[in-house]
N, C-alpha and C positions, 0 to 999 in steps of 0.2 A: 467576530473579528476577522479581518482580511491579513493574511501573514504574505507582506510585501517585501521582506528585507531577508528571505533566502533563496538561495540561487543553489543549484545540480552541481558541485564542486566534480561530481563523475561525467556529467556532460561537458563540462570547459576541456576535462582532460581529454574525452574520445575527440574533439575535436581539434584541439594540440598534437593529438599522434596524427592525425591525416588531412594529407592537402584535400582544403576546400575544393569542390567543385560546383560552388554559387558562381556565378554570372551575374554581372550588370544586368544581362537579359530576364535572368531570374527575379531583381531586383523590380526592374520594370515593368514585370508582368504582375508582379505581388501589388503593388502601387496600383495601376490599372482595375486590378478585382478589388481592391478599396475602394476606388471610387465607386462603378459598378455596383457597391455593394453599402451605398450612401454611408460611408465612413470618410466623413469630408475633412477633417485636420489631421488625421493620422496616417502614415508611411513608417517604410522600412529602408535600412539601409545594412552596409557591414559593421558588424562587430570588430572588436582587433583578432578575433579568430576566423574571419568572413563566415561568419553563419549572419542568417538574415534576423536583425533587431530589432523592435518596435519603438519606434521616435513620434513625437507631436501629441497631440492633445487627442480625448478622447471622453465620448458623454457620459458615460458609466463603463460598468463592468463588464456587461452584456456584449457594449462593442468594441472591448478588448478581446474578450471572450473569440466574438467573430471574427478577428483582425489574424489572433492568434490561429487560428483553427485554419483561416483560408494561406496562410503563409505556410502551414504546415500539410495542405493539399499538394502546395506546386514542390516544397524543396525537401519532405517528408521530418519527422519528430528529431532526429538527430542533429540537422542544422537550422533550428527556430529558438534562437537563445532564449532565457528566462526572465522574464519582466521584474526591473527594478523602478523603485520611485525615480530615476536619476533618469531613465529611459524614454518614461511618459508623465502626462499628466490626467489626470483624471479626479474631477472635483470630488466625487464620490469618497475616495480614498483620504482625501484630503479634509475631507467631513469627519470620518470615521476616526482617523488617526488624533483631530482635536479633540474632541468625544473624549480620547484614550488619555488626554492628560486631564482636561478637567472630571475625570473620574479618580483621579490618583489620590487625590484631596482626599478625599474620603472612604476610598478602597481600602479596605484589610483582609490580606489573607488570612484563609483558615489555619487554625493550631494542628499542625499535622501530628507532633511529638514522633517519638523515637518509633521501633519495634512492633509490634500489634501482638497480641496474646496467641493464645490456642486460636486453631481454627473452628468457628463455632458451626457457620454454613456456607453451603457451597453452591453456585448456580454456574450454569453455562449455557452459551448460545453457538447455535452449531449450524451452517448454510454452506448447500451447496447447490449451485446455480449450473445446469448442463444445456436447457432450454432456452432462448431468448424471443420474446415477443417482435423484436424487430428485424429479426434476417440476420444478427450476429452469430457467425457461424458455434454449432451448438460442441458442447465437450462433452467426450466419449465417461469420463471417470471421475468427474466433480462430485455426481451425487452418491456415488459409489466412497467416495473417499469421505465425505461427510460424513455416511450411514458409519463407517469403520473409526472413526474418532468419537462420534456420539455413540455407538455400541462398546464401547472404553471408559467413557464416562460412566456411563449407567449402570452395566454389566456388575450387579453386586460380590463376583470374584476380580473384580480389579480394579478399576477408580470407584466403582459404589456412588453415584450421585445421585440424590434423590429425585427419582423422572421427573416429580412433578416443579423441580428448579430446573430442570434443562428444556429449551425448546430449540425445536429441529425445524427449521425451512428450508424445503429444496421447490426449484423448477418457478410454477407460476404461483407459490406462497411465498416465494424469498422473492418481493418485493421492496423498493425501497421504505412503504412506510411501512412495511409492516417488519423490517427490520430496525427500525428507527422506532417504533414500538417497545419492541421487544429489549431496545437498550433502555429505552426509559424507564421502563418497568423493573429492571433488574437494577439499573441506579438507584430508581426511588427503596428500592427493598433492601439492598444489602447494607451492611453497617463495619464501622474498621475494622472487625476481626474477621472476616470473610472472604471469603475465594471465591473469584469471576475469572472463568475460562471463556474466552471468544475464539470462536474459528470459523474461518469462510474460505471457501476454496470457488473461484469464479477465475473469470477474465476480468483484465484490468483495463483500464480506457488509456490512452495516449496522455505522454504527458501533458499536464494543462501549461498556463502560463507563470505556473512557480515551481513545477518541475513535478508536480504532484500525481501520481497513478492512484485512481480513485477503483472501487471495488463494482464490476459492473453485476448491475440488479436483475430479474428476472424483464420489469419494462424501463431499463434502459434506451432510451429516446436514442437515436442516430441520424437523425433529419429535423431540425439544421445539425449541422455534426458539431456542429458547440456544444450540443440539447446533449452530448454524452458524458461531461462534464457536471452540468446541473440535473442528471436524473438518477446522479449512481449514488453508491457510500461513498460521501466525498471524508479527506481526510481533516477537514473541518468540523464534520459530525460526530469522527472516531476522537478527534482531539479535545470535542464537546464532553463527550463520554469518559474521558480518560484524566479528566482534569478534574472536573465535580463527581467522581465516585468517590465513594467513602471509604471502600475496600482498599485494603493497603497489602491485599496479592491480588492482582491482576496479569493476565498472561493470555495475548492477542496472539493468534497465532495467523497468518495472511499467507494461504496456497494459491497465487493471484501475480497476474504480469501482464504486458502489454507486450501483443502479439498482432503483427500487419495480417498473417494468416485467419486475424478471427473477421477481420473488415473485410475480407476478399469480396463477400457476395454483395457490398454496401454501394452504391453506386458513387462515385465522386467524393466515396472518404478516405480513400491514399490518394496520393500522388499518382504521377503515368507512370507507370510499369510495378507500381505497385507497392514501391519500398523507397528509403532515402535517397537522396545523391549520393551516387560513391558506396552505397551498400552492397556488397557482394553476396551477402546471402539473401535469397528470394524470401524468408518467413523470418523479419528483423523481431525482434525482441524488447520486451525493457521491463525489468523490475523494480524493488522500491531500496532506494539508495539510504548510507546514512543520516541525509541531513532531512529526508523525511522524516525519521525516526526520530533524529532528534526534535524536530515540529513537531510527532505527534505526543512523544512523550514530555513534553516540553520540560526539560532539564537540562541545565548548564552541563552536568558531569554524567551524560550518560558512559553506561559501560558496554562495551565492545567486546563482544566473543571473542575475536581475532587477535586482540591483543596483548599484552605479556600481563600476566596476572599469576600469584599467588596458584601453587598445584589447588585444582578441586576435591574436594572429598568424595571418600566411596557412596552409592547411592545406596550402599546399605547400610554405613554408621549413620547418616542425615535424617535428624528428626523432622516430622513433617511440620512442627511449629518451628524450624530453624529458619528455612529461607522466607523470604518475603521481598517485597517492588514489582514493580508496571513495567511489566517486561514486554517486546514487543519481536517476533519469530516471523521471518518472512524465507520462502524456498528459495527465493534469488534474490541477489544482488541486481544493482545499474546496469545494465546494458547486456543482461542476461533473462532468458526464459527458464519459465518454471516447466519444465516436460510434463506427458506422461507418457507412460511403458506402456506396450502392448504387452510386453512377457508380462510384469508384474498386475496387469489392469489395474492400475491406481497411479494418479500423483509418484512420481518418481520419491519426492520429499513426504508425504503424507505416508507412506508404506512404511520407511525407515520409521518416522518419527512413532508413528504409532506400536511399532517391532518395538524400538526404543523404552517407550512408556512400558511395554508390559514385561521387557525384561529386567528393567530396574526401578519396579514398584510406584509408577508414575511418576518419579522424581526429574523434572522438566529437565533441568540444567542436561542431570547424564543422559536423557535420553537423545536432546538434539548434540551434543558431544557424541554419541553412538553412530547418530544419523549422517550426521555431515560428511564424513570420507566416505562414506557410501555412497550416500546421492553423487558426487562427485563423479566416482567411480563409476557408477551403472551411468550418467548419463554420458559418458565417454564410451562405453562399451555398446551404447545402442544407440546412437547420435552420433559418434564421430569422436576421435580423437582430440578435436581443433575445440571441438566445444564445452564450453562453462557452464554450469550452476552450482553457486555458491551461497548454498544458507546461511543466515545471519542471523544474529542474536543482539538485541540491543535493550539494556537492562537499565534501572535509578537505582539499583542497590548491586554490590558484588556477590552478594550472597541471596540471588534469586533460584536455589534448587528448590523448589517449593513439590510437594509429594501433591501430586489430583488423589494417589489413593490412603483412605484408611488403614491405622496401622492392625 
């Protein structure tokens, strides 16, 4: 399935706070490497926020794919608006979406019922990517922070997982298929009473053209630089996984952002000078926004950390059969990066969170409630004043404290 009908509600906004600095000229020149780049009925024009649009027809997906990507060369990720049906046309799309009604006839979803029982078994997948086969610049503390979440998992004094349910990819084994494996494998096994921990700490690719930051892979393609889009964990794959598990505790945990700093050494995949129009800082940013979350977890009523809810309970009355839902943990928000410390060597967010876990008995909920004004904190104390990271928590049930450890 192609998810056409969500749009970056955080990208409309950065772009509402600040005058445009698109030109006509700008316009002109994106039109021109269209042509150049045999994309014969499609252009760009302004949006009502002047960022640059995609308008006209187009053969597939591939040469949106392109359209978007070269648009995002000349005026960088922050002003190339997000593709709606209403925008372009594209037959492909239009295939797919009829497909989606004459399936409806006889589509039934699964009986999901209420609650899930005891926890019977527990599996986890754990990746971190610091290496990249194609010149994306490499991270100092990915696999570092990997090894410190997967040694929490397994470590029989604290989460206790049984080794042989968790698998650990880092470097040139955290591949995409072999990540893409490794979910199928844990889909086809687990069953409704079981607990699936996913964690992946990488770089993230630019957003695409539905505002999407996918998880980049150990051979993450960079040339054509569409090719970074189609070679990572896209969040189509993760939304594949999250939809047909069975397990009804799931908790995705994403150490992952889109960062201009990782492209530097890439030839022709920023813009000139390196960063958006009008971005002031040289190493722009972006993380995964709410309405991703809500794509991946695909729920009308997700819940929101941030928002007013009922006080949580201590993480030491919370039975580890009480919480349950498909929760989804990301270290930054839109239009934020995910750091890492030199003081801490680790994920600024990955350090807390895992502090977290083992001082309140793995119980998720408290320990990113522990993490979050931290991270906050320390990346203000070694970044700067001015600057943000803000973890998020976005949950299907209010009552996801779910315990990784036995009691």
């Amino acid at each position: 399935m192609i998810f056409i009908t969500s749009v970056f509600v955080e990208v409309v906004c950065l772009a509402q706070t600040a005058e445009s600095p698109v030109t006509e000229s700008h316009i002109d020149g994106i039109n021109k490497l269209f042509k150049s780049n045999n994309i014969a009925n499609g252009f760009v024009k302004f949006d009502q926020y002047k960022r640059v649009m995609l308008k006209g027809e187009y053969a597939d997906e591939k040469e949106v794919d392109l359209a978007f990507s070269l648009a995002q060369t000349v005026v960088g990720i922050k002003w190339v608006s997000p593709v709606t049906p209403e925008n372009i046309k594209v037959k492909e799309w239009e295939k797919r979406l009829g497909g989606l009604f004459s399936r409806a006839a006889v589509f039934k979803p699964p009986i999901t019922g209420g609650a899930p029982g005891p926890i019977r078994n527990r599996y986890g997948l754990v990746v971190g990517v610091g290496k990249f086969k194609s010149g994306i610049t490499p991270l100092q503390y990915s696999v570092r922070d990997a090894g410190s979440f997967y040694n929490f998992l397994v470590d029989p004094r604290r989460a206790g997982f049984p080794k042989n349910n968790v698998y650990f990819l880092t470097d040139q084994n955290a591949t995409r298929d072999n990540i893409a494996r490794y979910l199928e494998g844990i889909k086809r096994a687990v069953g409704p009473d079981d607990l699936v921990v996913i964690y992946m700490s990488s770089h993230g690719t630019p957003p695409d053209k539905f505002g999407g930051v996918h998880v980049v892979t150990y051979d993450t393609e960079v040339k054509p630089r569409e090719r970074v889009w189609h070679t990572s964990v896209t969040d189509s794959m993760l939304k594949d996984f999250v939809e047909n598990l069975q397990a009804k505790r799931l908790v995705m945990i994403l150490d992952t952002c889109y960062s201009n700093g990782a492209y530097k050494a890439v030839p022709g995949f920023l813009p000139a000078g390196g960063k958006s129009l009008g971005v002031v800082e040289e190493d722009e940013g972006y993380g995964v926004s709410k309405t991703y979350g809500k794509r991946l977890l695909g729920a009308k009523d997700i819940v929101f950390e941030d928002e007013p809810r009922p006080k949580a309970s201590s993480a030491k009355s919370v039975d580890s059969q009480d919480g349950y839902g498909k929760v989804l943990i990301s270290a930054s928000s839109a239009g934020e990066k995910s750091w890492e410390s030199d003081t801490l060597r680790q994920s600024v967010f990955t350090y807390y969170f895992v502090d977290g876990l083992g001082r309140y008995q793995g119980s998720v909920k408290d320990a990113f409630t522990y993490a979050k004004p931290l991270v906050v904190r320390q990346v203000k104390q070694e970044k700067g004043a001015d600057i943000e990271q803000n973890p998020q928590a976005m949950a299907t049930n209010t009552d996801w404290n779910m315990r990784f450890s036995k009691k």
